[in-house]
C-alpha positions in Angstrom: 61.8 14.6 39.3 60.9 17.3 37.0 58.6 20.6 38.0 55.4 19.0 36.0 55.7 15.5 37.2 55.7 17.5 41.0 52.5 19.6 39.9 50.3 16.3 38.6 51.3 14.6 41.6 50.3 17.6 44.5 46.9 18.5 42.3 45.9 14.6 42.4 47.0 14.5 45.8 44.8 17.6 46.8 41.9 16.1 45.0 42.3 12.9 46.5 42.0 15.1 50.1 38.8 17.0 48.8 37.3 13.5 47.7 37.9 12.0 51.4 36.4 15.4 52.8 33.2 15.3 50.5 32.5 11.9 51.2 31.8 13.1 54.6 34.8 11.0 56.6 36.9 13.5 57.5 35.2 15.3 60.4 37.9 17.0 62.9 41.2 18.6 61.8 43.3 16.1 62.8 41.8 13.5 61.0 42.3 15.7 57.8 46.3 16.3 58.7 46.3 12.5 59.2 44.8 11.4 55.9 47.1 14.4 54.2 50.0 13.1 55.4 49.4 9.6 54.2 48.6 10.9 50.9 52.0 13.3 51.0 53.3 9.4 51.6 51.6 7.5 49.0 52.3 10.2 46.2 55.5 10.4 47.3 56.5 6.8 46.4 54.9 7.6 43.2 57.4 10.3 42.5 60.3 8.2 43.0 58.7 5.9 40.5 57.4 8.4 37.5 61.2 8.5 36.5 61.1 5.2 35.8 61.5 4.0 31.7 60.4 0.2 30.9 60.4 -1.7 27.9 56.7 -1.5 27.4 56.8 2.6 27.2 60.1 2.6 25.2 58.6 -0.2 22.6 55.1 0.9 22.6 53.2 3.7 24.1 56.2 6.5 23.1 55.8 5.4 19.9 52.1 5.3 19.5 51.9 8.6 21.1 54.9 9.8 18.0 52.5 8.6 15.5 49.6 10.8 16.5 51.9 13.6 17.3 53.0 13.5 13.8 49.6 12.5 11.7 48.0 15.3 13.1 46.5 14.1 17.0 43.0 13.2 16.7 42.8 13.5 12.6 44.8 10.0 13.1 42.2 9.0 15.4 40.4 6.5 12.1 43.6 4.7 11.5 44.4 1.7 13.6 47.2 2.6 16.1 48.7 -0.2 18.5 46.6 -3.1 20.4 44.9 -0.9 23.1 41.6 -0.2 23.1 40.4 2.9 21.6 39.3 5.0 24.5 42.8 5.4 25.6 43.9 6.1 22.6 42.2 9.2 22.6 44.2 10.0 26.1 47.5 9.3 24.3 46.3 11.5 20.7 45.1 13.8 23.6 49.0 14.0 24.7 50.3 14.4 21.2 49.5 18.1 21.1 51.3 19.3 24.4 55.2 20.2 24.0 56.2 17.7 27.1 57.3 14.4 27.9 54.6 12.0 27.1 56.1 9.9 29.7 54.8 11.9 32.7 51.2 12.2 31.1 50.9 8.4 30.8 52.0 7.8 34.6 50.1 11.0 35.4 46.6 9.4 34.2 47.7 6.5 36.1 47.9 7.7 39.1 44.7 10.1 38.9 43.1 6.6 39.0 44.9 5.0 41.1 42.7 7.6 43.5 39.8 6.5 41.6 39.8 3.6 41.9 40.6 3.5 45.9 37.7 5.7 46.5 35.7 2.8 44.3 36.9 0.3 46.8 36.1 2.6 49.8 32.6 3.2 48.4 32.3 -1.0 48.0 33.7 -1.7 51.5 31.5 0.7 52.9 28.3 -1.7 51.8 29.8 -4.4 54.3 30.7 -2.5 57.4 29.5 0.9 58.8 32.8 1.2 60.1 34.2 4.8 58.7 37.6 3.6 60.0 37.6 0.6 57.6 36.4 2.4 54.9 38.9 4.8 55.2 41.5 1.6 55.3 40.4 0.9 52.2 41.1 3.8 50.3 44.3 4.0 51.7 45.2 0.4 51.6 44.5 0.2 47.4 46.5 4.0 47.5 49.7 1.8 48.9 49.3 -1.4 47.1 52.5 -2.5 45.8 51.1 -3.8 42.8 49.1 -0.9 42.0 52.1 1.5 42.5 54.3 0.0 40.7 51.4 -0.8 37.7 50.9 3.1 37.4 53.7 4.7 38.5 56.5 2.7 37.8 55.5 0.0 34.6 53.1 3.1 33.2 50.4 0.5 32.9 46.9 1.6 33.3 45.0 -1.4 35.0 43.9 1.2 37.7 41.5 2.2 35.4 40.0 -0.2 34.1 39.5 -1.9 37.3 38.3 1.6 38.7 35.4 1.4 37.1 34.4 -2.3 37.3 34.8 -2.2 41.1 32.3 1.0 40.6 29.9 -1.3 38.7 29.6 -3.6 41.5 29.0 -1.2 43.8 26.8 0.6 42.0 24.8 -2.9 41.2 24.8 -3.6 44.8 23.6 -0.1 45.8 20.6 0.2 44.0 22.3 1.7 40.7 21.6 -1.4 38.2 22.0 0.9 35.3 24.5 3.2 36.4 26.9 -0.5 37.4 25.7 -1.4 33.4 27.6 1.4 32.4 30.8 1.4 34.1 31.4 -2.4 33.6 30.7 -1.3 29.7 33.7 1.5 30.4 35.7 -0.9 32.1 35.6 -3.2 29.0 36.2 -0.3 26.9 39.3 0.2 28.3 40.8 -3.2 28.8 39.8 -7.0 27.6 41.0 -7.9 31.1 37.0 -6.9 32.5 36.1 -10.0 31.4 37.5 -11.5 34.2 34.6 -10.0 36.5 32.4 -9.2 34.0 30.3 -13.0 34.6 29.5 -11.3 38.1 26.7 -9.4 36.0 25.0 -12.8 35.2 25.3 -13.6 39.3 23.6 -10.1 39.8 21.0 -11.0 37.5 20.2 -14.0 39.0 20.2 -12.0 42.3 17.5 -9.5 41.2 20.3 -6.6 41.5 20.2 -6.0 37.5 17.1 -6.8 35.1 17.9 -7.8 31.3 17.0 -4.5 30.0 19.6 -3.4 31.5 22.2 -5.0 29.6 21.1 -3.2 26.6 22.9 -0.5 28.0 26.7 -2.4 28.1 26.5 -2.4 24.2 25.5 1.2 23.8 27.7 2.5 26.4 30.6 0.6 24.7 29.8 2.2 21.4 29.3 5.7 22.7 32.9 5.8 23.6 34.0 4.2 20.1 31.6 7.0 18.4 34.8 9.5 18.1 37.2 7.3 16.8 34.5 5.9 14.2 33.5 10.0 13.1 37.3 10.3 12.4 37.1 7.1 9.9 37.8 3.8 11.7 35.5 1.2 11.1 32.6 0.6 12.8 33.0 -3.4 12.5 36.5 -3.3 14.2 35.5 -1.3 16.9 33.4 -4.4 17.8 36.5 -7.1 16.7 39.4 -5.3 18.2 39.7 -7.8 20.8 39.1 -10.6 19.3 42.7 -9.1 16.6 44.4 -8.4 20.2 44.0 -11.7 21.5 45.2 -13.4 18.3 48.5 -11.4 19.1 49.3 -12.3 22.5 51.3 -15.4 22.1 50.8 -18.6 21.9 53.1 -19.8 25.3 51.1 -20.9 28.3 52.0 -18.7 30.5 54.0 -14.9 30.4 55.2 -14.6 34.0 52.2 -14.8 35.7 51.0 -17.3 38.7 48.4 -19.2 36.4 48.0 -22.7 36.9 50.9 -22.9 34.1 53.5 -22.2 35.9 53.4 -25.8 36.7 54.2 -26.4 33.4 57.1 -25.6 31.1 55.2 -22.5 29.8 56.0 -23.5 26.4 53.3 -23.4 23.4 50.9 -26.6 23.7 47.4 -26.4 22.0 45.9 -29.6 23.8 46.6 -27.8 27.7 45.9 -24.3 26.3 42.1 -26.1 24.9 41.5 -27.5 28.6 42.8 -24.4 30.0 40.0 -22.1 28.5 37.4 -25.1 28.6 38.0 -25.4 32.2 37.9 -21.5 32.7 34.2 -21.7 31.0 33.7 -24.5 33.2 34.4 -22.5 36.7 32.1 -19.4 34.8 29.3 -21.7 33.9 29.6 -23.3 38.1 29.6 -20.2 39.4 26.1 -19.6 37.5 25.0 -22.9 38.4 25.4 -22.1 42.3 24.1 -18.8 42.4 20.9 -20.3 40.7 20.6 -22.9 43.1 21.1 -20.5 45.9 19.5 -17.7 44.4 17.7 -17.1 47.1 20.8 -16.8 49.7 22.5 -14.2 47.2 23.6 -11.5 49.9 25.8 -8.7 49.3 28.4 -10.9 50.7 27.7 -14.2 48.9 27.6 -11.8 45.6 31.7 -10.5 46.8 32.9 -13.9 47.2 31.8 -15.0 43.8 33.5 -12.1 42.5 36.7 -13.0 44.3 36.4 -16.4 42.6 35.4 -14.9 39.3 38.0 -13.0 39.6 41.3 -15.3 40.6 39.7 -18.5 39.0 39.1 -17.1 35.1 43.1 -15.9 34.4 44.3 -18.8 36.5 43.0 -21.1 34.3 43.2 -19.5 30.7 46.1 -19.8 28.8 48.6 -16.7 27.9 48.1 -14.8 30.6 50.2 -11.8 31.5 52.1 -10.6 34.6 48.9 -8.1 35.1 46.3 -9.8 34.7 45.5 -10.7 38.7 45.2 -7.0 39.1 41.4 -6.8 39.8 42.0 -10.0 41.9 44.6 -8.4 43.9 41.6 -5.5 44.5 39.1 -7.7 45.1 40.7 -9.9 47.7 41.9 -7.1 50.1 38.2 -5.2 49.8 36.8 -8.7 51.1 39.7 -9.0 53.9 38.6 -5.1 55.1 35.0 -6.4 55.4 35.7 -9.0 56.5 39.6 -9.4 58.3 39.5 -12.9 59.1 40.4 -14.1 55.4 43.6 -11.5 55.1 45.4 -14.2 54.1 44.2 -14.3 50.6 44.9 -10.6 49.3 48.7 -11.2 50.8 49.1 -14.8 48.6 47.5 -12.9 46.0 49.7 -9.9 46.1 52.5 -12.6 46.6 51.4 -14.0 43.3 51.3 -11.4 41.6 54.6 -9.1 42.6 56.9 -12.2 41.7 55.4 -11.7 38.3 55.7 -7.6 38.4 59.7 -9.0 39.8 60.1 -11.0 36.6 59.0 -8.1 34.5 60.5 -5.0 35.6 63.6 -7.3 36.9 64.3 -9.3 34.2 64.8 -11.7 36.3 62.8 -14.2 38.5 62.7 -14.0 42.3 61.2 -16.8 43.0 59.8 -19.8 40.6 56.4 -18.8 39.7 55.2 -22.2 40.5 55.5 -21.0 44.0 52.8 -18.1 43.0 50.6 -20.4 41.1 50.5 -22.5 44.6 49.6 -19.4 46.3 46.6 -18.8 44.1 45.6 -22.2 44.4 45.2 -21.2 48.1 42.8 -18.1 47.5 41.0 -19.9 44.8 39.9 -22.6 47.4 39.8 -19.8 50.3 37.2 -17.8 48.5 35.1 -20.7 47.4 35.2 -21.8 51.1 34.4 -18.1 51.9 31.2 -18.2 49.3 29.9 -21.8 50.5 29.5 -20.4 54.1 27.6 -17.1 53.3 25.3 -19.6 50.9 24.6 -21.6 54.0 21.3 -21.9 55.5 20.8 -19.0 58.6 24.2 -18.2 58.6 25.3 -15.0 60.6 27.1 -12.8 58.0 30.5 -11.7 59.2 29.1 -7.6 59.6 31.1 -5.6 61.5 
């Protein structure tokens, strides 16, 4: 491991520390030398990792990051680079002008959220127990994650961020921030069209009183704030707004890309009639979810408001069609903030991890471990765990689970 890869990781590593001390959790020495040594840990498995090339980097982001380094960074800002989202290619542009390999930046950025988005889920677990102990589990427990070391650190993906920020906007929502959770779900989406897989929880926390409808004014103008540079340096306004909608018509037309979606029953292979139900059923669990939290609306408790994003979350991409190795990475959050809160359902962010490491296998293996029927069959199990979770906090003078 090179000197710069060493520096990135020991800087985020000390900030990480500093973050846990200004939150006010680390109170004696030895809780500090504790905490320091698991992140010496955690960052260290990152280092092994950085080193790592995969297809996606060599195919993709190296190149990207070529192109801007020779159109002149930023100036190349109003041409349309890639299928990602524009805010990170500012990152990547951002990269072009420093005389090192892009490689480490890209894992680098990763990582930094990584941290950020454990201290999200430490901040949202702490609205469901006053226990410091299990908040502090929850940092540490997203900081060793298999599936979000190896996203970062290893594949060079950056779900960490994206589902930094939309774990922020629920707590935020749930804390009395209604505005400030607007905005970050807004960044989330920004960064990746996989937010809509917990955006819906918005429409839940409106229905709960949490957010008003001026408030979702702001997701549109936050969302265009962060396209304003790219737009000043000549891309279009109008695709700006239509990216996704391009990037979706390039994903493939195959049921299912090594992920544990209800279509790894199936052959996987290209059928329009099951890829129509897929999505229509996907509305289907959206629009249900809506449905219930109306008819409950009064019952909507910080915990009734988590499980629906637990289903929101596993139930949306394991119905839809196409979907990616990734895309259960806000589920895999999701499911192991509710078993901190709440350790009696543990069992559903280790089938979910389950799921979705036999599709990280696939990927970074090129090969398959396991069938990924076997993961589908696992989500099936959270899927019906976390609507059995959501009926009981719904029920009539029912003793949340507070610990």
């Amino acid at each position: 491991m090179d000197a710069l890869s060493v520096t990135i990781l020991i800087l985020t590593a000390s900030a990480a520390l500093v973050l846990l001390y200004a939150s006010g959790l680390l109170r004696r020495p030895s809780q500090v030398l504790v905490c320091a040594a698991l992140l010496a840990g955690a960052f260290a498995i990152r280092g092994y990792y950085m080193p790592h090339v995969t297809s996606d980097y060599e195919t993709f982001l190296s190149q990207w990051v070529e192109y801007y380094r020779s159109n002149g960074g930023f100036a190349a800002l109003g041409e349309k680079i890639g299928n990602y989202n524009l805010p990170y290619l500012y990152f990547l542009a951002a990269i072009s002008y420093i005389d090192a390999p892009d490689l480490v930046f890209i894992k680098g950025l990763s990582i930094v959220f990584d941290v950020v988005l454990a201290w999200a889920g430490m901040k949202l677990a702490g609205l469901y127990t006053r226990s410091e102990g299990r908040a502090l589990a929850a940092f540490f427990l997203i900081l060793y994650w298999p599936t979000v070391i190896l996203n970062g650190s290893c594949w060079g993906q950056c779900d960490s961020i994206y589902a930094a920020f939309a774990v922020l906007s629920i707590y935020y929502a749930l804390s009395g921030h209604p505005a400030r959770g607007m905005a970050c779900i807004a960044v989330s989406f920004a960064f990746k069209l996989q937010a809509v897989f917990i955006m819906p929880i918005f429409v839940v926390l409106l229905i709960a009183g949490r957010v008003k409808l001026r408030h979702f004014l702001i997701f549109p103008l936050a969302y265009l704030a962060l396209m304003l540079p790219a737009v000043l340096a000549g891309y279009p306004l109008l695709d700006t707004v239509t990216l996704y909608f391009d990037q979706m018509g390039t994903v493939g037309d195959a049921l299912n890309y090594n992920s544990s979606s209800i279509y790894a029953f199936t052959d996987g292979n290209p059928d329009p009639g099951l890829s129509a139900l897929g999505i229509a059923a996907a509305f289907a669990l959206m629009l249900g979810v809506f449905a219930w939290a109306w008819a409950k609306r009064g019952r909507l408790t910080n915990w009734a408001i988590l499980g629906f994003a637990v289903v929101l979350s596993v139930g949306i991409p394991y119905l839809l069609p196409h979907m990616h190795e990734r895309y259960f990475f806000i589920a895999d959050i999701l499911t192991l903030l509710l078993a901190v809160a709440a350790p009696e359902f543990l069992a559903l962010p280790v089938l979910t991890l389950f799921a979705s490491w036999l599709g990280y296998y696939a990927f970074l293996n090129w090969r398959f471990l396991l069938p990924m029927k076997f993961g589908a069959a696992a989500l099936a199990l959270v899927l019906a765990g976390s609507l059995a979770f959501t009926a009981a906090q719904l029920r009539p003078a029912r003793k949340n689970p507070s610990r």
